[in-house]
C-alpha positions as CSV (number, residue, x, y, z in Angstrom):
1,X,14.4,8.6,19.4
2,X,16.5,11.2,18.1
3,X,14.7,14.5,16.9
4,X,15.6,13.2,12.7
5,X,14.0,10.1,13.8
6,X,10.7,11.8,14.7
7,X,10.5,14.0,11.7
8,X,10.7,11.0,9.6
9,X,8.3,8.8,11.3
10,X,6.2,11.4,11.9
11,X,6.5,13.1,8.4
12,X,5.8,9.1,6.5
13,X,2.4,9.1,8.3
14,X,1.4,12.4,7.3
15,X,2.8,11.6,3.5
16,X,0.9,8.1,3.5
17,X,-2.5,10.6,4.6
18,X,-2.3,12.3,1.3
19,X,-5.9,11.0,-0.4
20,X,-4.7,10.5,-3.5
21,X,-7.5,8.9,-5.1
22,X,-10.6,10.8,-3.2
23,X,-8.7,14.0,-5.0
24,X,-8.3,12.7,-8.3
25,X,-12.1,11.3,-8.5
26,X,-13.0,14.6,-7.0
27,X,-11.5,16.6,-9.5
28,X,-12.2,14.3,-12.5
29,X,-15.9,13.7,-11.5
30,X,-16.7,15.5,-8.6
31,X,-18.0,12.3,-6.4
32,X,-16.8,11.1,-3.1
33,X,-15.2,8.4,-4.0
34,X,-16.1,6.9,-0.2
35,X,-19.5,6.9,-1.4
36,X,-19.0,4.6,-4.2
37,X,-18.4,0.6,-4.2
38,X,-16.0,-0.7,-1.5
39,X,-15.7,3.1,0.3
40,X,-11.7,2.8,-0.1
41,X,-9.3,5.7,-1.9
42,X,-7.4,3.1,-3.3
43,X,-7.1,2.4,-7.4
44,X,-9.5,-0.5,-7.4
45,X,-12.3,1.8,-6.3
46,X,-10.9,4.8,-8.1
47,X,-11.0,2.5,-11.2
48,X,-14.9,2.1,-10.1
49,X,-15.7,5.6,-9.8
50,X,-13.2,7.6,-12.1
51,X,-11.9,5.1,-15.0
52,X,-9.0,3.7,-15.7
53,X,-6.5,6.6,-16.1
54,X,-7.5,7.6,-12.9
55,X,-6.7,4.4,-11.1
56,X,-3.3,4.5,-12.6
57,X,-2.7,7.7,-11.2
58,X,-4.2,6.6,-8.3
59,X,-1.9,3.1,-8.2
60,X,1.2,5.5,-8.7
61,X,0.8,8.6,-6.4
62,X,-0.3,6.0,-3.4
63,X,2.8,3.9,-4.2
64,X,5.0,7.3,-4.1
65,X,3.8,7.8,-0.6
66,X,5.4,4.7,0.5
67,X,8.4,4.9,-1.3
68,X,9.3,8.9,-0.4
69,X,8.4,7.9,3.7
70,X,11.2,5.6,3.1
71,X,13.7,7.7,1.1
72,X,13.3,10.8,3.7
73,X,13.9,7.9,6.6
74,X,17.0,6.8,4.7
75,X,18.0,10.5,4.1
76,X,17.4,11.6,7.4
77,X,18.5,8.6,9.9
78,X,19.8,6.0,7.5
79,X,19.1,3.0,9.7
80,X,17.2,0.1,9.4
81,X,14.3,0.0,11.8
82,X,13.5,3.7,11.0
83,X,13.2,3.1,7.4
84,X,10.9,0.1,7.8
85,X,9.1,1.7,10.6
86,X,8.8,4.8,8.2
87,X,7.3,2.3,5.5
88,X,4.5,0.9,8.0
89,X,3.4,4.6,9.3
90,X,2.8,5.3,5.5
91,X,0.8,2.7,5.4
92,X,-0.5,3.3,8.5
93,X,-1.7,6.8,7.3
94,X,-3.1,5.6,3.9
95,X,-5.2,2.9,5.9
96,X,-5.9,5.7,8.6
97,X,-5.8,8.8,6.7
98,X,-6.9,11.6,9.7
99,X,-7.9,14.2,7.0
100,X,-10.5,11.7,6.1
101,X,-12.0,10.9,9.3
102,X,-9.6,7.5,8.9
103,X,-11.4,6.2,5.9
104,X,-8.5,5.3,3.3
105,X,-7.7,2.3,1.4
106,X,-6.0,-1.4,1.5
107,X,-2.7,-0.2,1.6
108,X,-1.3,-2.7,-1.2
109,X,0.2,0.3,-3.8
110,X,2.0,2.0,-0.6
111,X,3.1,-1.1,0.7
112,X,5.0,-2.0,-2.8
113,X,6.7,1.7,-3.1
114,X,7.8,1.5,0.4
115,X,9.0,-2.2,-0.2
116,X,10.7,-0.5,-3.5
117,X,12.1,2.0,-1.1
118,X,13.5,-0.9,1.2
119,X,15.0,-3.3,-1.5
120,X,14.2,-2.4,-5.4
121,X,14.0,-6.4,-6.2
122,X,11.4,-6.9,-3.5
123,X,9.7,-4.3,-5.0
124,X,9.6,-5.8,-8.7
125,X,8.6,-9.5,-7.1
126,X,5.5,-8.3,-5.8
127,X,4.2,-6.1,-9.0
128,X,4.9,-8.9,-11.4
129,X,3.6,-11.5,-9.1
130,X,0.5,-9.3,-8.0
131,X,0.0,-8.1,-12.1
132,X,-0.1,-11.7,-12.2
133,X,-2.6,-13.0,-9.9
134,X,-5.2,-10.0,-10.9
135,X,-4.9,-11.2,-14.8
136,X,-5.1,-14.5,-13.9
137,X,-8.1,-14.3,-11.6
138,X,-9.4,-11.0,-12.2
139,X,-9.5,-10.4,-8.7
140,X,-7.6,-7.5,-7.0
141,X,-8.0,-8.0,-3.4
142,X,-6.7,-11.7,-4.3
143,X,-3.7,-9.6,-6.0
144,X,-3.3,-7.7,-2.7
145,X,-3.8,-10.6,-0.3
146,X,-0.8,-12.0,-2.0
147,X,1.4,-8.9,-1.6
148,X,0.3,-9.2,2.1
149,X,1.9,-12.4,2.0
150,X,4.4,-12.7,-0.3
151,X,6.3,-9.6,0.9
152,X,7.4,-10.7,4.4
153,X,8.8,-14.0,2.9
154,X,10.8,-11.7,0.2
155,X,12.4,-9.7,3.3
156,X,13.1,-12.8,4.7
157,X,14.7,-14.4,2.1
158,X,17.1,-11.2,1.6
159,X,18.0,-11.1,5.3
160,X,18.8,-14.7,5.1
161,X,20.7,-15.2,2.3
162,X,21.9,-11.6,2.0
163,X,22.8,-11.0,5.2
164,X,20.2,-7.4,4.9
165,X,18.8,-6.5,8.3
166,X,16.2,-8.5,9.7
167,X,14.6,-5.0,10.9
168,X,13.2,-4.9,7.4
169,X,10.8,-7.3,9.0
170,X,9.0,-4.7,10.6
171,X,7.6,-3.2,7.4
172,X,6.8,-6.8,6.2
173,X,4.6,-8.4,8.8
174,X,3.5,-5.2,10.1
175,X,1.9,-4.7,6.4
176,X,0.8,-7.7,5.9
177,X,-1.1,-7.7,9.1
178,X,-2.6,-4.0,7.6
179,X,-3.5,-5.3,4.7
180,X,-5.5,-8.3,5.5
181,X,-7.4,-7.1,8.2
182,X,-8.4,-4.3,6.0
183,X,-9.6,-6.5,3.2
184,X,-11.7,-9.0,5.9
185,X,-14.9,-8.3,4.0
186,X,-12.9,-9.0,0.4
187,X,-11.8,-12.3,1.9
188,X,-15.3,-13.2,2.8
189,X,-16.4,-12.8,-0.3
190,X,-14.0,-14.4,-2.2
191,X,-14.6,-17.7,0.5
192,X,-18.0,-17.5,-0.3
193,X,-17.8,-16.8,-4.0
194,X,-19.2,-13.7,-4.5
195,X,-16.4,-11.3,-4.4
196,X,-16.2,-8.8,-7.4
197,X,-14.4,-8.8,-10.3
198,X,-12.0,-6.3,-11.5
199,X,-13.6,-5.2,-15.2
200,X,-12.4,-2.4,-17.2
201,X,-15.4,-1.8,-19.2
């Protein structure tokens, strides 16, 4: 791989490590937000520990991560695979993040910014279905189990019918595969009945 190549991979895995939401709960409350509920950095814990505000912030500055990895890979290289390889390692890093011992989050909000990054319309698909689901069910790993799924089918469908690269596909099931094994105790939980509900009281 050429020496742009590296940089951006190398630079969307250090981006998707930033701990957004341990340093905004940090700041706002002083808590370790690892120590609280689920252990993730990711808004739906934030939203636990720190509020709502928080978790917005939280939801946005995670879902920059992806979407900037991407960018820089399109600025720097341009081509397909590195921009969808650049979108995994940022999720990668928020899952993995190695200033946190490896202790991030689900990966949903830099999934969505990197799938943004990729293909805007992909992007708006998965908010307004996943905005959807969480309303609907008041679940939010049910929200993000859906992004997990749904995204790989929207790449699909835009390689198929618009003849986009099929590369994207990396970033899709690789993701997906992220994402769900990350919420394995969520999806126990919500087989058994007892997963928790998102409240904002």
């Amino acid at each position: 791989m050429a020496f742009p190549g590296i940089i951006a991979i190398a630079s969307s895995y250090l981006l998707g490590s930033i701990p957004v939401g341990l340093l905004l709960v940090r700041a706002i409350t002083g808590k370790d937000v690892r120590q609280i509920g689920s252990g993730r950095t990711g808004g739906t814990n934030v939203l636990r520990a720190a509020g709502l505000w928080a978790a917005l912030l939280t939801i946005l500055g995670d879902g920059a991560k992806g979407f900037l990895a991407v960018w820089l890979a399109r600025t720097l290289v341009g081509t397909p695979v590195v921009e969808a390889v650049a979108g995994l390692l940022a999720v990668v890093g928020h899952n993995y993040p190695l200033s946190t011992g490896f202790k991030g989050g689900a990966g949903t909000a830099t999934t969505v910014g990197a799938a943004i990054g990729l293909w805007p319309t992909s992007g708006v698909i998965l908010i307004v279905v996943c905005a959807a689901v969480i309303v609907g069910t008041r679940y939010a790993s049910l929200g993000s189990i859906t992004v997990a799924l749904l995204l790989p089918v929207t790449l699909a469908l835009w390689a198929w019918l618009a003849n986009a690269s099929w590369a994207y596909m990396i970033h899709g099931v690789g993701t997906s595969v992220l994402t769900l094994w990350a919420l394995r105790p969520n999806i126990r939980r919500l087989l058994r009945g007892c997963e928790r509900r998102v409240t904002l009281g």
